[in-house]
N, C-alpha and C positions, 0 to 999 in steps of 0.2 A: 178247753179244746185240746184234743190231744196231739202228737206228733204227726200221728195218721191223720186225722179231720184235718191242719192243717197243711200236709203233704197234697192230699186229695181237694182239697180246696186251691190251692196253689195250681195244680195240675190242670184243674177243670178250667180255672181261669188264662190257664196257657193253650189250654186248646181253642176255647172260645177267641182270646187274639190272634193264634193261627191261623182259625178260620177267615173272621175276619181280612188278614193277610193274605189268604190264599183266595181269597172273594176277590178282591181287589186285583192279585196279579192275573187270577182269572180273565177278569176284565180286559186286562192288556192286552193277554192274548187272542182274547175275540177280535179286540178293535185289529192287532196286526194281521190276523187273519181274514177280515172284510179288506183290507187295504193291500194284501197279496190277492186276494180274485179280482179287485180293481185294475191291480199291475199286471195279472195273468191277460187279464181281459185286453188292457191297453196295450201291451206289447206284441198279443196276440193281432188285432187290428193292424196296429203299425207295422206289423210285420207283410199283410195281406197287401196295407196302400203300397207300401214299398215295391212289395213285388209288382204291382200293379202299373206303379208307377215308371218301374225299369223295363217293364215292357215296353209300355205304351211311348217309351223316351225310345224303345229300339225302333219300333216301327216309325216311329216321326223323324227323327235322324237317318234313319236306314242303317242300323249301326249293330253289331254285335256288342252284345250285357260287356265284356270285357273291355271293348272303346269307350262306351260311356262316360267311366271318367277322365279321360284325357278331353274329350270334347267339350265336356261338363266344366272342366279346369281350363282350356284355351277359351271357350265359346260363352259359357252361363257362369263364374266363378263367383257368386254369390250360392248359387245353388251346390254348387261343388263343396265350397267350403261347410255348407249346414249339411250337407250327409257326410263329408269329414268328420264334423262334429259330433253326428249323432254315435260313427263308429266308434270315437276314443269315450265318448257317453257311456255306449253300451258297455266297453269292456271296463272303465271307472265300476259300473253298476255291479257287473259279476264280481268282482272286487270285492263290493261291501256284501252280498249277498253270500258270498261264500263267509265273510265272517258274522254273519248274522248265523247260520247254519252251525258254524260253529259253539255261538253262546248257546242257540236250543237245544243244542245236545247237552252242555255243558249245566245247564236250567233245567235240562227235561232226567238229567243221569240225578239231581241232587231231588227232584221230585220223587226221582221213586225210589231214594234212600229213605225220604220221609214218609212216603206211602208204607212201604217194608214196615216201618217200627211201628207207624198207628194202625196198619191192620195188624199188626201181633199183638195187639191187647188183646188178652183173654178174655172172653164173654163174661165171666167170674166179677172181673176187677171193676171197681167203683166208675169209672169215667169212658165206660167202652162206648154205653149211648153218646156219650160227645164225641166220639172220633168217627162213628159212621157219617155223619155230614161231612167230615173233614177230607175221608177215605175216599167220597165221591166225589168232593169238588178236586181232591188232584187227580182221580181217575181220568174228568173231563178235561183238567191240564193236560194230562200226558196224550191224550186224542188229539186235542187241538196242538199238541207239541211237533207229534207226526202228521199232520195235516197241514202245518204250517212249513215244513221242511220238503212235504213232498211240491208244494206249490210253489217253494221258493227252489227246487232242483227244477220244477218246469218253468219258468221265471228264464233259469238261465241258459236253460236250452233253446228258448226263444231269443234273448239274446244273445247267444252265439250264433241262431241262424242269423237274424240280423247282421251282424258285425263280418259273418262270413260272406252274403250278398255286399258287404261294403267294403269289403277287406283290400280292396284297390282304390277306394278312396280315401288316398292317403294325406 
């Protein structure tokens, strides 16, 4: 076997492990991606009962949204305390969510470093069939990469409305 046969052999069998690798992180990122429209969905809800529910606390008190928690805090202080809680929750959350945003950029810039070099194979060269599966599975990473960052900036938009309805329960 020559220097070449064994180059190209070597080669094909590092794309095939990439694949592989790139299958699997795939994976990941679906699964974060089903568990960002869970949390879009859940905070989105939460956000709705809340309002709903500071309503429905102003007409029952007779109280202006800004009494509430002072009432909440002299009068219900169980309750005061768990929308306390939810505020410092919320902004804990944007926290991690902002560095979460930050690794997919940081995962989605090093994708398409590696995208770059396997789509410049030349149609010519011995292993170019092996890099088009490879070429599409981080396509569909770098999609799910910005679909995952735009859910997770809506994420915290809702949690900031949140935390902004709660921002006096201190």
């Amino acid at each position: 076997m020559s220097n070449e046969d064994t180059f190209i052999s070597k080669a094909k069998k590092e794309i095939k492990k990439r694949i592989k690798n790139e299958t699997k992180s795939l994976e990941q990122l679906k699964t974060e991606e089903e568990e960002l429209i869970n949390a879009l969905k859940g905070y989105s809800d939460f956000d709705e009962e809340l309002e709903k529910f500071l309503d429905e606390s102003c007409k029952d008190f007779n109280l202006d949204k800004e009494k509430l928690p002072e009432y909440f805090k002299s009068n219900i202080n169980e309750v005061y305390q768990n929308y306390s809680q939810i505020r410092k929750d919320a902004l804990d959350e944007i926290i991690i969510l902002k560095k979460y945003i930050e690794k997919i950029k940081k995962d989605s810039a090093a994708s398409q470093k590696t995208l770059k070099f396997y789509r410049s194979q030349d149609m010519d060269s011995d292993f170019f069939d092996e890099c088009i599966p490879l070429v599409e599975i981080i396509e569909e990473k770098l999609e799910i990469y910005q679909k995952n960052e735009d859910m997770t900036l809506d994420i915290i938009k809702k949690l900031e409305q949140i935390h902004k309805k709660l921002e006096k329960w201190e």
